[in-house]
PyMOL CGO cylinders between C-alpha atoms (Angstrom):
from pymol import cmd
from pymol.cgo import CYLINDER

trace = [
    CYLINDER, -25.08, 13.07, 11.33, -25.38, 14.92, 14.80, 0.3, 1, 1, 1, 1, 1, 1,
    CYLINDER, -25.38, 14.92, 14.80, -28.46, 15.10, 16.69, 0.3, 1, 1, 1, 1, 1, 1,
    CYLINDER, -28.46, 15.10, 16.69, -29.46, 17.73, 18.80, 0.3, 1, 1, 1, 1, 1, 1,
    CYLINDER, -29.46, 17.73, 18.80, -28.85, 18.00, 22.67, 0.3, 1, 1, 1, 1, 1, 1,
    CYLINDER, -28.85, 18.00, 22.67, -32.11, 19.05, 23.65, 0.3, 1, 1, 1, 1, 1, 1,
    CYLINDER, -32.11, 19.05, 23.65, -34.67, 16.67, 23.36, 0.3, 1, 1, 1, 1, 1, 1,
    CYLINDER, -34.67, 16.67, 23.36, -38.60, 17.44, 23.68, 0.3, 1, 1, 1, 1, 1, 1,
    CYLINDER, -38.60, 17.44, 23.68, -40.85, 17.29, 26.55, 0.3, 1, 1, 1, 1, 1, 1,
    CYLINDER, -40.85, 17.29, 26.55, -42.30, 14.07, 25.14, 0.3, 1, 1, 1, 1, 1, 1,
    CYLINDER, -42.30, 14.07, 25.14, -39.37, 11.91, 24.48, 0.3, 1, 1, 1, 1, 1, 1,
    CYLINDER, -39.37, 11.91, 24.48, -37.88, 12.72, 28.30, 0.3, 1, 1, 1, 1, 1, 1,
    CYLINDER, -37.88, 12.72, 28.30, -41.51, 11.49, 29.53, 0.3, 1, 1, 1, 1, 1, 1,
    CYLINDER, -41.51, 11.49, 29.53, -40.69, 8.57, 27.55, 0.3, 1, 1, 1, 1, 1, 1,
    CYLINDER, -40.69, 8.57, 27.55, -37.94, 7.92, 28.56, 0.3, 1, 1, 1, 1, 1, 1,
    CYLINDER, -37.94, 7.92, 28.56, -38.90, 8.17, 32.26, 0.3, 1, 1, 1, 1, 1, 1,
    CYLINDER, -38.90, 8.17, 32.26, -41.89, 5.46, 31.44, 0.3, 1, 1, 1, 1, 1, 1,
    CYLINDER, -41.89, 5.46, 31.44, -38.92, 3.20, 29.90, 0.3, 1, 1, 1, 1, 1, 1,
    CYLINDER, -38.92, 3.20, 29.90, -38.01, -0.34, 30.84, 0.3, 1, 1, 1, 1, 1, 1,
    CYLINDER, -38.01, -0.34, 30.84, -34.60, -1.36, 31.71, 0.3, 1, 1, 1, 1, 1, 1,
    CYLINDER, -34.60, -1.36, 31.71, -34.34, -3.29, 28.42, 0.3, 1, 1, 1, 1, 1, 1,
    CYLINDER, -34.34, -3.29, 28.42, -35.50, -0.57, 26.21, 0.3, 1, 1, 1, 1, 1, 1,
    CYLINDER, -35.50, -0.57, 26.21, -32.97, 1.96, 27.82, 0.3, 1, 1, 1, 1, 1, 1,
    CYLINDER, -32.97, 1.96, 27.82, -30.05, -0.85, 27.78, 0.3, 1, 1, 1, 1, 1, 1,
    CYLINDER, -30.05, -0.85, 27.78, -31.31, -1.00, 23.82, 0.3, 1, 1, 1, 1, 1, 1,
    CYLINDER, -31.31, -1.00, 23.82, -31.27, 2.59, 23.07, 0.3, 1, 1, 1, 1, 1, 1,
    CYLINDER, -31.27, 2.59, 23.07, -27.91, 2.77, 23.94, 0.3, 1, 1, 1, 1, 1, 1,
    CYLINDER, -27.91, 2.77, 23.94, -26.75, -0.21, 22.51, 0.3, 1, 1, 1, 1, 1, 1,
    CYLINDER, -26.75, -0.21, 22.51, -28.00, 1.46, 19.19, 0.3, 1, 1, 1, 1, 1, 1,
    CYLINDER, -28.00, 1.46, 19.19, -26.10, 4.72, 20.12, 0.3, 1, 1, 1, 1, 1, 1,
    CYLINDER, -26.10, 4.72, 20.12, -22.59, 2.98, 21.09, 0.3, 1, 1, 1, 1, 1, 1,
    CYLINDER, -22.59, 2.98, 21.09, -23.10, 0.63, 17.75, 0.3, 1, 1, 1, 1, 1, 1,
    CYLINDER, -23.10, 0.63, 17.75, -23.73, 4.10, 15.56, 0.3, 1, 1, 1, 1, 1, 1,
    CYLINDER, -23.73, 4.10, 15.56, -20.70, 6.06, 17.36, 0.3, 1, 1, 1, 1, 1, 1,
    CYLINDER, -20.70, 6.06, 17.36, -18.43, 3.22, 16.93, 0.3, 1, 1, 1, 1, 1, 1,
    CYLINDER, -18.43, 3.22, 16.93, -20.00, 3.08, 12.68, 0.3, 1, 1, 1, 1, 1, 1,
    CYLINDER, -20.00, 3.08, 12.68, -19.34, 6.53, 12.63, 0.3, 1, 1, 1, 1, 1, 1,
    CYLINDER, -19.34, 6.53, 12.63, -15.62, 6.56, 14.38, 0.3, 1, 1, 1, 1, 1, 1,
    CYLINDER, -15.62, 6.56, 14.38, -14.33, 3.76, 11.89, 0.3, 1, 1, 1, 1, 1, 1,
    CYLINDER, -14.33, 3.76, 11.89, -15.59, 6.07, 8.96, 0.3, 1, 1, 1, 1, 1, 1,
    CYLINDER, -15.59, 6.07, 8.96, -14.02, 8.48, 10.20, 0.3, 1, 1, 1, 1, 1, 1,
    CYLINDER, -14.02, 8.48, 10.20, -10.19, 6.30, 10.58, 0.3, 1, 1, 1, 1, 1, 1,
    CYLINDER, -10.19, 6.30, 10.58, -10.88, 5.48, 7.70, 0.3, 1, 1, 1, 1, 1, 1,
    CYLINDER, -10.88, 5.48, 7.70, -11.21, 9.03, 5.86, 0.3, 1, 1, 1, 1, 1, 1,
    CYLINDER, -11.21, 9.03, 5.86, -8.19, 10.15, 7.95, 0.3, 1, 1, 1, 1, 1, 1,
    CYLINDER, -8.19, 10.15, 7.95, -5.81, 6.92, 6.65, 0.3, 1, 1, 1, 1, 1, 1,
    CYLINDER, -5.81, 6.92, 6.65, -7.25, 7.75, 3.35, 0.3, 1, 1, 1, 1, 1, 1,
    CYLINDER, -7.25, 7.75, 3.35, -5.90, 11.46, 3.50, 0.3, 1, 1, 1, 1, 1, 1,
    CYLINDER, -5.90, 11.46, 3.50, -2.54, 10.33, 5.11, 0.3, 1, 1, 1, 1, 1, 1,
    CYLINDER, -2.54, 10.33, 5.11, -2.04, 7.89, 2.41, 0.3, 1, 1, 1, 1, 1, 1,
    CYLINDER, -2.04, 7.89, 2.41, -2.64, 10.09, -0.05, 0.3, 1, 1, 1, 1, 1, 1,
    CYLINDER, -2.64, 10.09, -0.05, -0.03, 12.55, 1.54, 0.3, 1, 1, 1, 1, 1, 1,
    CYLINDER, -0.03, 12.55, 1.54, 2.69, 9.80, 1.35, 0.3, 1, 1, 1, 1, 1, 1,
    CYLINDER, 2.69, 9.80, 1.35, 1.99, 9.38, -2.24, 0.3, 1, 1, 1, 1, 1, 1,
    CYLINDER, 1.99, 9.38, -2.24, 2.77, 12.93, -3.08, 0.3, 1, 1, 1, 1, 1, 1,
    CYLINDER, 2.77, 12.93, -3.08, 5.85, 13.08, -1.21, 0.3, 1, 1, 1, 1, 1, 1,
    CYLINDER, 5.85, 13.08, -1.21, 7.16, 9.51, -1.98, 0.3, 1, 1, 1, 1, 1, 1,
    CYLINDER, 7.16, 9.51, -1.98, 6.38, 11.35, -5.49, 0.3, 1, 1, 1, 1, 1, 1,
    CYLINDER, 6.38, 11.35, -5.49, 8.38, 14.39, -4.59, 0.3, 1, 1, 1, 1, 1, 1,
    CYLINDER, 8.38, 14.39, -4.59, 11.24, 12.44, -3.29, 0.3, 1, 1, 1, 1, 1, 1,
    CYLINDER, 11.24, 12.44, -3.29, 11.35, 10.21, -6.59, 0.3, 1, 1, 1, 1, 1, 1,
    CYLINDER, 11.35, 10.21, -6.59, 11.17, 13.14, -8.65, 0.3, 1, 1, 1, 1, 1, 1,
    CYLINDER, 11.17, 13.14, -8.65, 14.36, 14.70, -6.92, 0.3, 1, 1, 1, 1, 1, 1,
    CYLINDER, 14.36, 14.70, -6.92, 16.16, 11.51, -7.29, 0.3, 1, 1, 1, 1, 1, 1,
    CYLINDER, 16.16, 11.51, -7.29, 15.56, 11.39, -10.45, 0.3, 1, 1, 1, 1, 1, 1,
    CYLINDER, 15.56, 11.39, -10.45, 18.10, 13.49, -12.48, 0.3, 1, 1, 1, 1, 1, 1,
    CYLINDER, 18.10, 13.49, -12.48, 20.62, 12.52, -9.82, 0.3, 1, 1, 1, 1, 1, 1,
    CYLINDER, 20.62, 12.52, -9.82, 20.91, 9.61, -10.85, 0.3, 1, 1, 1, 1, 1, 1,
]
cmd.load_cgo(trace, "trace")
């Protein structure tokens, strides 16, 4: 999902031939796919975390357990 840094000789002569609009679009499309790929990413992390408190919410109940 990364691109590379370095870009070729043609797309940088593009890019110096490019309208206002089409630069303003080009990054709208790059903001839109970072923010895709950050909410992915909270989501993968809450997923992880959650699963975390399930084992030790398990842990703890297990302990409990023959104390009661």
């Amino acid at each position: 999902m990364t691109k590379s840094t370095t870009e070729s000789p043609n797309r940088t002569s593009e890019r110096s031939q490019a309208s206002i609009g089409e630069l303003f679009g080009e990054v709208s499309r790059d903001l839109s796919t970072l923010m895709r790929q950050e909410v992915e990413l909270a989501k993968a992390e809450l997923r992880q975390e959650a699963r975390t408190a399930g084992k030790v919410a398990g842990m703890f109940g297990g302990a409990a357990w023959p104390a009661c």
